[in-house]
C-alpha positions in Angstrom: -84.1 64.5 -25.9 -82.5 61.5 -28.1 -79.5 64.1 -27.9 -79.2 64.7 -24.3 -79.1 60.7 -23.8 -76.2 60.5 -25.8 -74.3 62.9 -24.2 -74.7 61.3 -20.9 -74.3 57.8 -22.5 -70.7 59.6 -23.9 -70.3 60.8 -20.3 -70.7 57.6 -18.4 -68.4 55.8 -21.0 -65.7 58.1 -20.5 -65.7 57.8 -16.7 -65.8 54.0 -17.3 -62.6 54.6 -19.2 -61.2 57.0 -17.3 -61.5 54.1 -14.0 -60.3 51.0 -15.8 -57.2 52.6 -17.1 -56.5 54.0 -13.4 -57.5 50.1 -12.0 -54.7 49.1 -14.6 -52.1 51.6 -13.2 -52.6 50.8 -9.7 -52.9 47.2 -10.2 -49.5 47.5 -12.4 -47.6 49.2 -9.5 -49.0 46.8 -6.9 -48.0 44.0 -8.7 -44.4 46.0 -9.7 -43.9 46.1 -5.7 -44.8 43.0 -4.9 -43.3 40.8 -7.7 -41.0 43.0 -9.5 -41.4 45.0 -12.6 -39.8 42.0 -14.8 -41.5 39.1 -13.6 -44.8 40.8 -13.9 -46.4 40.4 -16.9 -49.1 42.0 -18.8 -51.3 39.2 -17.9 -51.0 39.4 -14.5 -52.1 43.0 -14.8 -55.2 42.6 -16.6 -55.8 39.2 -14.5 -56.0 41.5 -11.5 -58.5 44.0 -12.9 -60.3 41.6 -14.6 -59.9 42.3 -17.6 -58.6 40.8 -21.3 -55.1 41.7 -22.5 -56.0 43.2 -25.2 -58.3 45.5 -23.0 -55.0 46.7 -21.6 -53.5 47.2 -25.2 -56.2 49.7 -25.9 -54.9 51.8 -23.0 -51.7 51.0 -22.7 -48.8 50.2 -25.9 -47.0 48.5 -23.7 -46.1 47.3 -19.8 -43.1 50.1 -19.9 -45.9 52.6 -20.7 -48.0 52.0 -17.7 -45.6 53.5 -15.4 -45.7 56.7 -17.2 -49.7 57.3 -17.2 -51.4 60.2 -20.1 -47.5 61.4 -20.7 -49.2 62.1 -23.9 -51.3 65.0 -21.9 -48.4 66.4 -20.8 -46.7 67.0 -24.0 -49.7 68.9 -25.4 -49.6 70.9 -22.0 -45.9 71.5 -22.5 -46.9 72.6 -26.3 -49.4 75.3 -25.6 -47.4 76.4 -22.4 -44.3 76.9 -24.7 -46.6 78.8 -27.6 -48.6 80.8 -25.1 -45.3 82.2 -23.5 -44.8 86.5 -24.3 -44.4 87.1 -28.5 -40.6 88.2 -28.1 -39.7 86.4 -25.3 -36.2 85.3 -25.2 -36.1 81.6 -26.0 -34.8 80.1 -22.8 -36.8 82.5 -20.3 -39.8 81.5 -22.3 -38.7 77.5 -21.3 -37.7 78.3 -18.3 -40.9 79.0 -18.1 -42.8 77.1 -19.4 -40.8 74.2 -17.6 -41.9 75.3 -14.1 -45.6 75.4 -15.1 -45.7 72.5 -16.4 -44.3 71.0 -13.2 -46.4 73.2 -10.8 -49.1 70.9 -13.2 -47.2 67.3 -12.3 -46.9 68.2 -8.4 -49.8 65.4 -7.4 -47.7 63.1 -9.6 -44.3 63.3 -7.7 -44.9 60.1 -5.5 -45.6 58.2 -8.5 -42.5 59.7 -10.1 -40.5 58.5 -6.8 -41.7 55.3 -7.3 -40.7 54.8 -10.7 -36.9 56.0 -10.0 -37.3 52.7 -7.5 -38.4 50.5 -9.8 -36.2 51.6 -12.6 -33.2 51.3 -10.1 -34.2 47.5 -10.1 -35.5 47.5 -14.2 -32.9 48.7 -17.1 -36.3 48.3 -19.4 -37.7 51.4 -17.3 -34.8 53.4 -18.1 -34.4 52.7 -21.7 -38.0 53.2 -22.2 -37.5 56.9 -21.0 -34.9 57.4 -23.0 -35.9 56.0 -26.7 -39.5 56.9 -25.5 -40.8 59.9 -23.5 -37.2 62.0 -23.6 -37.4 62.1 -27.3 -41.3 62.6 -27.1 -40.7 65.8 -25.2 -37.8 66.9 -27.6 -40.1 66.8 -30.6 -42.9 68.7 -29.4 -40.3 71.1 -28.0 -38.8 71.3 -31.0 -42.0 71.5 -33.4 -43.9 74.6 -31.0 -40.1 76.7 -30.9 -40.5 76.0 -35.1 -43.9 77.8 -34.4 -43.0 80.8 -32.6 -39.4 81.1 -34.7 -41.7 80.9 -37.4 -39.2 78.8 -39.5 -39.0 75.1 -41.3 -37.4 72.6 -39.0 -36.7 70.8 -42.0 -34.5 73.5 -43.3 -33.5 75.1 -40.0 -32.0 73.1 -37.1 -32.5 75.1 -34.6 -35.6 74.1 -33.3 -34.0 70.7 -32.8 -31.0 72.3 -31.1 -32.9 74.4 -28.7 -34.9 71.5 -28.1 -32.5 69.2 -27.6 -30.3 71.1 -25.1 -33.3 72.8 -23.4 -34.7 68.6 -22.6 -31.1 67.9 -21.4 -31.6 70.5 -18.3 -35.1 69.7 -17.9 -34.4 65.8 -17.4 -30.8 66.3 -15.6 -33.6 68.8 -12.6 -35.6 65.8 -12.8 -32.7 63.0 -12.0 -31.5 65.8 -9.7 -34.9 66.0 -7.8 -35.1 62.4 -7.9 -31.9 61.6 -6.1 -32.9 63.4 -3.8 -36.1 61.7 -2.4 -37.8 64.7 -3.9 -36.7 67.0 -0.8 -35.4 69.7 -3.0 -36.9 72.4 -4.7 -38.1 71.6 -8.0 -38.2 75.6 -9.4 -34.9 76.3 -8.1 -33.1 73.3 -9.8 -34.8 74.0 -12.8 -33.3 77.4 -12.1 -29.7 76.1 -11.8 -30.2 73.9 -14.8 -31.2 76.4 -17.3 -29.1 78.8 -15.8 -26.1 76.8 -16.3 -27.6 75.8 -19.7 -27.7 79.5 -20.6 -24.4 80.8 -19.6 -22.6 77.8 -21.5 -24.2 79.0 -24.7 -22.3 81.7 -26.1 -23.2 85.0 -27.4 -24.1 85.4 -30.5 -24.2 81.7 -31.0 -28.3 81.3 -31.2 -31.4 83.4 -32.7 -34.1 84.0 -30.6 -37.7 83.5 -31.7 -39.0 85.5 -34.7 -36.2 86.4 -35.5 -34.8 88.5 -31.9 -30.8 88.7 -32.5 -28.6 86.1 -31.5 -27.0 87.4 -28.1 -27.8 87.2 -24.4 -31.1 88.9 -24.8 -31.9 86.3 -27.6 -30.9 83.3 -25.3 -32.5 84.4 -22.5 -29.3 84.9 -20.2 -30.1 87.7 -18.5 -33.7 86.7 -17.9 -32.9 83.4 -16.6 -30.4 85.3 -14.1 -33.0 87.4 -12.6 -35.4 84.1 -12.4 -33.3 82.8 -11.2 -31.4 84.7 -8.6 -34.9 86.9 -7.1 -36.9 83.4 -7.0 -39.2 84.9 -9.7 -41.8 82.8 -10.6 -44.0 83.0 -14.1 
C-alpha cells in the first residue's frame, strides 16, 4: 500500500515537473517576441511563471538553453537509432537513416524550430550557443555509438570522430536548408541530397565501414544512399 503511494506521489511530481519547465519555455518565447531575446532576462522569465531563478537553473543551464527544450532526449534517441540500425550496414546508409527517424521524431517541434531561426536572425548568442553547444553535442554521441558498432577505441582510432564530424555537417547544412526555406521543403529529401552529396565526395577506399566492412562505396554507403535517395526510400 505504503508502495503504491509513492509511486503516485513520484507520478504527480513528475507531471509537476514536466508543466513548470513547459510554463518556462513558453513564458521564455513570449517574452523573446515581445521584448527580444537580449533584453530578456532570466528574471523576467521565472517572474512570469512565478517562480525563483534558481527554480529555472534546475531546469534550464542557461537562457540560450531554453530555446532548445530536452535536446538532451534527442541525442540519446539519435544514439540508439544509430546502434539499432542493420549489423553490417554501410556507415552512411545507416545515418542516413538514422537521421530521417530521428526527424520523423522532431516533426511536432518544427514551428518551434522556425521560431528560433527568427530569433537567432536577431541574437548572435543563439547561434553561437548552437554551435559550441548542441552541434558538438550531436558530434560526440555520433561519434561515441559509430565507436560502438565499429567496435574500435576512439581514443586510438579517429574515425569515429571523422564520420561524425562530416556526417553532422550534412545533417545541420538540411536543417539551415529547411530553415531558409520557411520549412516548405521536404525534410527527407534534403537530407537525401545532403548525404548524398556527402557520400559521393568521399572517395573510395578512403573510409572503413563498421566492424570492419572494407573501405569502398559499399563501406561508405554510396550506393545505398543513391537508391534512398533517388526511389524516395524511406527506413
Amino acid at each position: 500500500m505504503n508502495g503504491e503511494k509513492s509511486e503516485v506521489g513520484i507520478g504527480r511530481r513528475e507531471r509537476k515537473k514536466k508543466q513548470t519547465r513547459e510554463a518556462l519555455e513558453q513564458a521564455a518565447l513570449r517574452l523573446f517576441r515581445e521584448k527580444g531575446y537580449d533584453r530578456t532576462t532570466v528574471r523576467d522569465i521565472a517572474d512570469e511563471v512565478d517562480v525563483s531563478q534558481r527554480t529555472f537553473f534546475r531546469y534550464f543551464p542557461s537562457k540560450e538553453a531554453v530555446l532548445f527544450g530536452n535536446w538532451e532526449e534527442s541525442l540519446e534517441l539519435l544514439r540508439r537509432l544509430i546502434l539499432g540500425r542493420p549489423e553490417g550496414e554501410p556507415v552512411f546508409v545507416a545515418l542516413y537513416r538514422a537521421a530521417l527517424e530521428l526527424a520523423e521524431a522532431d516533426k511536432e517541434n518544427e514551428a518551434w524550430l522556425l521560431t528560433v531561426k527568427g530569433l537567432a536572425e536577431k541574437s548572435r548568442r543563439i547561434g553561437e550557443y548552437e554551435r559550441t553547444v548542441i552541434y558538438p553535442g550531436f558530434e560526440r554521441v555520433v561519434a561515441e555509438a559509430l565507436a560502438e558498432r565499429m567496435g574500435v577505441d576512439m581514443a586510438k582510432d579517429p574515425r569515429p570522430r571523422i564520420l561524425a564530424a562530416v556526417s553532422v555537417a550534412a545533417w545541420t547544412t538540411a536543417r539551415r536548408i529547411w530553415m531558409e526555406s520557411g520549412g516548405r521543403l521536404s525534410v527527407s529529401d534534403i537530407l537525401s541530397r545532403t548525404f548524398g552529396s556527402l557520400v559521393e565526395t568521399i572517395p573510395e577506399g578512403g573510409m572503413q565501414g563498421p566492424r570492419g566492412v572494407p573501405g569502398n562505396a559499399q563501406a561508405t554507403g554510396r550506393e545505398g544512399v543513391k537508391r534512398a535517395r533517388f526511389a524516395g526510400r524511406r527506413p
